[in-house]
N, C-alpha and C positions, 0 to 999 in steps of 0.2 A: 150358155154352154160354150157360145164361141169364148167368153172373156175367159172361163176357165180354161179353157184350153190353151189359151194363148200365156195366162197363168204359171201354167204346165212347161209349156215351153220355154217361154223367161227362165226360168227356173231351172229348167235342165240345160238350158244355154250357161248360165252363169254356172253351174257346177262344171261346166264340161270345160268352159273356158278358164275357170281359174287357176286349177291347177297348170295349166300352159302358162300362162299369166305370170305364177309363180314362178315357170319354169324360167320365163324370159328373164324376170327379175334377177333373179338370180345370176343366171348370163351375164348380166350385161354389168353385177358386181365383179363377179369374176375377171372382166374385162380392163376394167376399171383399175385395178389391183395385178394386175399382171405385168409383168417383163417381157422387153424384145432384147432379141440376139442382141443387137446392138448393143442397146444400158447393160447386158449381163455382162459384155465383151469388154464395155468403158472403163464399168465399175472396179473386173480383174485387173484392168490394165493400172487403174490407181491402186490399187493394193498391193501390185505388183510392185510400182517404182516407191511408193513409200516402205514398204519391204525390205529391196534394197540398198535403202536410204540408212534404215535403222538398224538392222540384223546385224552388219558387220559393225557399226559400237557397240550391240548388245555383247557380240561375241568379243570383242576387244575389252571391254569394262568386265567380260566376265574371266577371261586370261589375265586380266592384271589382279584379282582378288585374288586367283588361285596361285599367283606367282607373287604375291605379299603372304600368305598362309604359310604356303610350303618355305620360305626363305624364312619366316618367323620360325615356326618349325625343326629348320635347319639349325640357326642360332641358336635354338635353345638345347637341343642334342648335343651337338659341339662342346657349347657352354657346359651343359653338366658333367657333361665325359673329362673336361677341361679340368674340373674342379677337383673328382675322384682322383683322374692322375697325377694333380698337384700334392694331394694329400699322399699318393702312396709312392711318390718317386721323386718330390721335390720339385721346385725347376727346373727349366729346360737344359738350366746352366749345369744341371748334374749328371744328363745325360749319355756324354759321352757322344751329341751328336758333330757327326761331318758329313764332307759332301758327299762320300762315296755311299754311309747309312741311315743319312737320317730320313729316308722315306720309309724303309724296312722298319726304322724305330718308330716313328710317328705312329705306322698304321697297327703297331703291334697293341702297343699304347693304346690306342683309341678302338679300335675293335675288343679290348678288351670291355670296355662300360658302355657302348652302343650295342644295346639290344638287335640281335637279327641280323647284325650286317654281313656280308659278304666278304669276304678280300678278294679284289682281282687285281691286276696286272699284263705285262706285255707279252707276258710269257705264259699265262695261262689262259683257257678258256673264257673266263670273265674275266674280259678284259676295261678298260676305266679310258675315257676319251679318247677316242680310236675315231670317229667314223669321219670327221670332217677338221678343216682350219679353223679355228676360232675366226667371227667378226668383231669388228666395232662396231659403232653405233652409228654409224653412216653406212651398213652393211657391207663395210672393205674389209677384205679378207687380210687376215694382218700376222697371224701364228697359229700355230698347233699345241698344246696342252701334250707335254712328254710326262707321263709317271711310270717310275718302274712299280710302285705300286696304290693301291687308296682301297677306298670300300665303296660299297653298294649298298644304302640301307636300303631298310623292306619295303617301303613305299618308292626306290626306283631312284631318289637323288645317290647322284656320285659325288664323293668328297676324293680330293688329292691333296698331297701336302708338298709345300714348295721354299725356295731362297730365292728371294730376290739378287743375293749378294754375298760371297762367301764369306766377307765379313760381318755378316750375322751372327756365322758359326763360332768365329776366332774374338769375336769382338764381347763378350757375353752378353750377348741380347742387346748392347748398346746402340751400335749400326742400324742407325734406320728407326730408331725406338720399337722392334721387336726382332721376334725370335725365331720366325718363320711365319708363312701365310697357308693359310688352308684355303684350297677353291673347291666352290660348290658347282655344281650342272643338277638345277632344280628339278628337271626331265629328262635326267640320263643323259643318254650318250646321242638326244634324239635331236633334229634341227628344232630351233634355226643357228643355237650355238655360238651365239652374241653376248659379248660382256653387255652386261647392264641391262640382260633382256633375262637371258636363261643362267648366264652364268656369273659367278659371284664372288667375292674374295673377300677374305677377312684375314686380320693380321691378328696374332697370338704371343704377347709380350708375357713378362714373366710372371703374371696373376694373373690375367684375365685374354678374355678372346673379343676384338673389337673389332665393327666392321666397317672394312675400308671407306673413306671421304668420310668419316665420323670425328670427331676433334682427339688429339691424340694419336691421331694417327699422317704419316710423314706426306699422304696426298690431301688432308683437311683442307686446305689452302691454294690450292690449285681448280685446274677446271675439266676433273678429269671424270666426270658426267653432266659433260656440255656436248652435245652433238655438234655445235657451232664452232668449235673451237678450231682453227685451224693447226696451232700450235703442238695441240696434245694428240697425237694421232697412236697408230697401232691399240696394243691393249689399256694404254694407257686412257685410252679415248672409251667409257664405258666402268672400267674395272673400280673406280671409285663410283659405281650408285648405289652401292649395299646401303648403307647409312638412308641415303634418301626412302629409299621402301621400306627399309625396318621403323623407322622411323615420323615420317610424313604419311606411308601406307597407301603412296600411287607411283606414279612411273611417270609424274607431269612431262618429263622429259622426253620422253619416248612422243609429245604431239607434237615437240620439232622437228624432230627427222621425218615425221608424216606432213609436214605440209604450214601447219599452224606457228605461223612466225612470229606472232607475241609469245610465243615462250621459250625464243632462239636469244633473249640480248639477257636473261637470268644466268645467274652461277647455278649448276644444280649437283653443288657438296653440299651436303649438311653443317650449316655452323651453330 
């Protein structure tokens, strides 16, 4: 009677204790597998500086895709506007342009076969590069962009139309090997407003529209999207990278003036 008892007891000890038993176990996984403040604190603190490490390329590789898109984009608008008004007005040589209209004529022209565009100017409410000085590519402030008039297509780029030299007008298209130059602001009228970043130029001879530092055109041979250059400064410093991004489809140039000095002793025209 006693062994059964004690039987009994065994028995309802080991029932009573295992579940505690259990419970410990389990504890002391829990334990085992758990975070202190501290490792939670370390772990943010790495994730933090590799964050800031990465995010701002991410966000640079991804403004340089969006700023090859839009500028491919650009060209190719231009370009067919280019073509239709060849066919219904001749060359530029028949136009009738001078200094005093040929921006009135251009935009008339070209707002006529760009879908959606806008016409602004200085004088009305849409107005076309108003808000700041143009930069170079060393971020020096160097000019201001005057149009009495240009357009506004639907997606936000601004086109103006310009002479580098009034024997452009007088010379037929000869001067300079074109006929006038059309400049693009990929993002408006928005900053940062930098040749060779946001803003763009293409020359427009008597068939076709080519962009600037491309062969054919009178800055190919120059170094006039070299950040490094000392020589070439003002707009001239920038205004030929069109060619490089239509072309190449980066802005390799753009990681000299940030710092990266293997790509400061390259030419960056297009040849």
């Amino acid at each position: 009677m006693y062994s059964h008892s004690e039987g009994e007891s065994t028995k309802e000890s080991s029932l009573l204790l295992t579940p505690k038993a259990g419970f410990l176990r389990q504890k002391s996984r829990n334990d085992r597998f758990g975070f202190t403040l501290a490792e939670v604190l370390i772990t943010l603190g790495i994730i933090g500086v590799v964050a800031a490490m990465t995010i701002p390329a991410l966000i640079a590789n991804q403004r340089e895709k969006e700023t090859v898109v839009r500028l491919k984009k650009t060209y190719s608008t231009i370009s067919n506007a280019y073509t239709l008004i060849l066919e219904e007005y001749g060359d530029p040589t028949n136009w009738g342009l001078t200094k005093e209209n040929y921006s009135e004529i251009l935009t008339e022209y070209f707002s006529k076969y760009i879908k959606g565009v806008t016409v602004c100017s200085k004088f009305s409410s849409k107005k076309c590069f108003v808000s700041s000085n143009r930069k170079d590519l060393r971020n020096k402030t160097v000019d201001k962009i005057t149009s009495n008039q240009g357009l506004i297509m639907e997606d936000g780029i601004v086109i103006g139309f310009g002479i580098q030299d009034q024997q452009q007008l007088t010379s037929g298209c000869v001067y300079l090997d074109y006929c006038f130059n059309i400049i693009a602001d990929i993002n408006g009228d928005r900053l940062p407003n930098r040749w060779g970043v946001d803003t763009f130029t293409f020359h427009v001879n008597k068939n076709k529209i080519i962009p600037r530092g491309a062969l054919d055109t009178h800055s190919e041979s120059t170094l006039s999207c070299a950040p490094n250059a000392d020589s070439h400064s003002g707009w001239y410093n920038g205004s030929g990278c069109t060619a490089w991004v239509l072309y190449k489809e980066n802005m390799d140039y753009i990681k000299c003036v940030n710092g990266s000095q293997s790509y400061c002793n390259k030419i960056y025209n297009f040849e």
